[in-house]
C-alpha positions as CSV (number, residue, x, y, z in Angstrom):
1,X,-198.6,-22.0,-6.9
2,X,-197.7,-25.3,-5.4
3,X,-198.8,-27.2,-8.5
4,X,-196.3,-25.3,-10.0
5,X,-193.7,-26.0,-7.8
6,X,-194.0,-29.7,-8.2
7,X,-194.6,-29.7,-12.0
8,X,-191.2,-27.9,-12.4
9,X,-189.3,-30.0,-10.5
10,X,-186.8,-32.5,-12.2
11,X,-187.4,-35.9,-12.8
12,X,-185.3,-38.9,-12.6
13,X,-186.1,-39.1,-16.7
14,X,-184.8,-35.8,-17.4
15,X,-182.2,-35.7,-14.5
16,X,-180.9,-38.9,-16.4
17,X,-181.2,-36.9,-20.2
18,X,-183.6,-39.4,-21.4
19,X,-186.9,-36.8,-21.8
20,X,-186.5,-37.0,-26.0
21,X,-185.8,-40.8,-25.9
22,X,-189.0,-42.0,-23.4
23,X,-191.4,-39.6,-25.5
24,X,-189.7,-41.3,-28.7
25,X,-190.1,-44.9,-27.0
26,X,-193.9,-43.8,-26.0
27,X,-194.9,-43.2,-29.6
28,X,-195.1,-47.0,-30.1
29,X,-194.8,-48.8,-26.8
30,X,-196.4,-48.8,-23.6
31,X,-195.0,-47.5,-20.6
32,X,-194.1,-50.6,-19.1
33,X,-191.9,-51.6,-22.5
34,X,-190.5,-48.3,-22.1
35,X,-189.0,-48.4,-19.1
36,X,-187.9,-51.8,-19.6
37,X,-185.7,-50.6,-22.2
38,X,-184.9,-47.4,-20.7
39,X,-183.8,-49.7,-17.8
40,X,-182.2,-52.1,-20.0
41,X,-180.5,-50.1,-22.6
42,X,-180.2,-46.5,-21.3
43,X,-179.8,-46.0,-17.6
44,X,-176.4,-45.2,-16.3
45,X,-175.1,-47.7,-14.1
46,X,-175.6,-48.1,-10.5
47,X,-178.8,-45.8,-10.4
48,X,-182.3,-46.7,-9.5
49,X,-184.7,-48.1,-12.4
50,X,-187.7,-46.1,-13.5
51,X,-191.3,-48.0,-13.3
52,X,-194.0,-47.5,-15.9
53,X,-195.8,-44.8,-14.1
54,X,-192.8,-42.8,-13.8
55,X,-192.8,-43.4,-17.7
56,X,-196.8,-42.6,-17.7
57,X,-196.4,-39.2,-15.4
58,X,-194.0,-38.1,-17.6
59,X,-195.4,-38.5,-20.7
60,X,-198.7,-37.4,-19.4
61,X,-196.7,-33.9,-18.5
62,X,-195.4,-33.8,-21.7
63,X,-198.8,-33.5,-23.3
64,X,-198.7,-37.3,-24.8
65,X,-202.1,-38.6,-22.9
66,X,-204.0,-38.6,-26.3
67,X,-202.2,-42.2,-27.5
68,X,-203.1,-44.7,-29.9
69,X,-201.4,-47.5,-27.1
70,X,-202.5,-45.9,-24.1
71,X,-202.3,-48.1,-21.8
72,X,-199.2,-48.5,-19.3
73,X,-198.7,-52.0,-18.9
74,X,-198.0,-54.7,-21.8
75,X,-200.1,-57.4,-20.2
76,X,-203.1,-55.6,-19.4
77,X,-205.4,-57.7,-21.6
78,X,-203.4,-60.8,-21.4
79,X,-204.6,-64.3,-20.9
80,X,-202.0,-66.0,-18.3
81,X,-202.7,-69.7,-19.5
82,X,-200.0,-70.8,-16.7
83,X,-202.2,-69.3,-13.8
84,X,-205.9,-70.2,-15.5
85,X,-204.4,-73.6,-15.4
86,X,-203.4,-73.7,-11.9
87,X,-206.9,-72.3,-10.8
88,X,-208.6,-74.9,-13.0
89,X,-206.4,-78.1,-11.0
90,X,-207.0,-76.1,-8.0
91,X,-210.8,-76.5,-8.0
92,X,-210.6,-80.3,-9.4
93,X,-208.4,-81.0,-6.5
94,X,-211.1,-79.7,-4.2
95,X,-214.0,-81.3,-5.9
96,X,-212.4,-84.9,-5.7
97,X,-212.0,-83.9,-2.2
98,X,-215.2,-82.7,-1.6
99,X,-216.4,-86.0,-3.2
100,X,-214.2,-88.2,-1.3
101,X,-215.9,-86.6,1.9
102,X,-219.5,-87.3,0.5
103,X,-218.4,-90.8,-0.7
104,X,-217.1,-91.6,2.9
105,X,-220.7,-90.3,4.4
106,X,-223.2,-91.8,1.8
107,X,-221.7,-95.7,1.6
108,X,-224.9,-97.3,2.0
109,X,-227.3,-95.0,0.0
110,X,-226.5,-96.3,-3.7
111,X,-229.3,-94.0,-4.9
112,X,-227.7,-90.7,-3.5
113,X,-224.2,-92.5,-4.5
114,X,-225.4,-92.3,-8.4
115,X,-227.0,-88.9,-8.2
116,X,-223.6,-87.8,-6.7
117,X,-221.7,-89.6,-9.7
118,X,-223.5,-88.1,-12.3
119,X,-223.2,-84.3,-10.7
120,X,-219.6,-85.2,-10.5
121,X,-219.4,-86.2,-14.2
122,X,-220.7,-83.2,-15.7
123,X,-218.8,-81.0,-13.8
124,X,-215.4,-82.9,-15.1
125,X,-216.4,-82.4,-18.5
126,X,-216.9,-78.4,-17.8
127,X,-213.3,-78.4,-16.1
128,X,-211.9,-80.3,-19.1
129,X,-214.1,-78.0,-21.6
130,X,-212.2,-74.6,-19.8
131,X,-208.9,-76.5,-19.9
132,X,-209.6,-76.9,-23.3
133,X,-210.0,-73.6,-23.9
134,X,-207.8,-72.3,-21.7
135,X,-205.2,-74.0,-24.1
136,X,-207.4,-72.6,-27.4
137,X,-206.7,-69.0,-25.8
138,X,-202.6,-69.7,-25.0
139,X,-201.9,-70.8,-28.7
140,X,-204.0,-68.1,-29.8
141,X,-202.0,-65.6,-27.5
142,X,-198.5,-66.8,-28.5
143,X,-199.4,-66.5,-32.1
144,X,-200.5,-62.6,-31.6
145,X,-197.7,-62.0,-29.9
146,X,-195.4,-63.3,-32.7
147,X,-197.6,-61.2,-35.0
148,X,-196.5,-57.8,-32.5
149,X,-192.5,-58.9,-32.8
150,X,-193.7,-59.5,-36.8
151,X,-194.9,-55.6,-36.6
152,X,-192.2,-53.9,-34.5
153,X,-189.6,-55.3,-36.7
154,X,-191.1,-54.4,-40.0
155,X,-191.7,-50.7,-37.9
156,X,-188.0,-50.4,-37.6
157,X,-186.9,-51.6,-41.2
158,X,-189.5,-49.4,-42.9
159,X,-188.3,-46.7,-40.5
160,X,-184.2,-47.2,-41.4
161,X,-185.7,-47.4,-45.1
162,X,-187.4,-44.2,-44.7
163,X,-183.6,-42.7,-44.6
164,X,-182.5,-44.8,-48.4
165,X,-185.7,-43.9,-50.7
166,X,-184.3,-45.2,-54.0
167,X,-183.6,-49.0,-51.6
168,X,-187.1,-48.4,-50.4
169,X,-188.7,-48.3,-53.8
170,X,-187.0,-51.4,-54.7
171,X,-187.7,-53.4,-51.5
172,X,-191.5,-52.4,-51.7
173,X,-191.3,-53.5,-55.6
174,X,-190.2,-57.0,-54.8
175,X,-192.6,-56.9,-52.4
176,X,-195.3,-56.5,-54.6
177,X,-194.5,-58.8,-57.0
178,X,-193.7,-61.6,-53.9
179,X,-196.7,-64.0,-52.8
180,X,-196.8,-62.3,-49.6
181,X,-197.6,-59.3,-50.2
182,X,-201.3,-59.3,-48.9
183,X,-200.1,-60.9,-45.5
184,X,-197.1,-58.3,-45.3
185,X,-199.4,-55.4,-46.0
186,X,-202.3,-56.7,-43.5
187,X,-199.2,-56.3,-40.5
């Protein structure tokens, strides 16, 4: 009975008269983008802002758990370049510091002194490998996330043509007779 109780009572989303525009929003974007616009674009003035598991709650008591973009946050499998590269300086700086230490202690033994060097080498070249790919990963990201603008726009022009059928046929048939067709149809 106290389940109940809580299920029924009103939400910020629905005290707000947003229910049928968060479930719309859900269909294609995660919870986090959907309360960012809800935020953004829909929330009267001067109240607070929902969070993505509001967003998730109430879309999971709604019935919409069974999702095609089910997760709740945009970034979840993002690679954040800015803070890979800061963990990668972070270790070089205490390497060279590490090194300095050993350098200071081992003056006099040049055989431990090349040993040392040539430990020191290879693990430079692994840092500058992973900052290397670090930077493959960040241009690969920013590309795929131009590729998801690419898709959400086309969503929303195929979605107002939906409404104009005879301007739909036309635009798809210059489509098909354009060069880039194949790369508009693999979006």
């Amino acid at each position: 009975m106290m389940a109940e109780t809580k299920r029924k009572k009103t939400t910020k989303i629905d005290q707000y008269g947003l229910g049928a525009r968060v479930l719309s929003l859900r269909k294609t974007l995660t919870c986090e983008e959907v309360a960012d616009v809800i935020n953004k674009q829909h929330l009267p003035a001067g109240v607070e802002p929902i969070n993505k598991m509001t967003v998730s709650r109430y879309c999971a008591d709604h019935g919409m758990t069974d999702m095609e973009r089910n997760d709740i946050t945009k970034g979840v499998t993002r690679f954040d370049a800015l803070s890979e590269a800061w963990s990668v300086r972070n270790r070089l700086i205490r390497h060279t510091n590490k090194l300095a230490k050993i350098l200071e202690d081992l003056k006099e033994d040049e055989e431990k002194l090349s040993e040392i060097g040539s430990i020191s080498n290879a693990y430079l070249n692994s840092c500058k490998f992973l900052n290397d790919l670090n930077l493959s990963v960040s241009k690969i990201q920013k590309e795929q996330l131009g590729v998801d603008k690419v898709r959400k726009v086309l969503g929303v022009v195929i979605e107002t043509l939906d409404k104009h059928p005879a301007v739909k046929a036309e635009v798809f048939e210059r489509l098909r007779e354009s060069e880039v067709f194949d790369t508009i149809r693999s979006l």
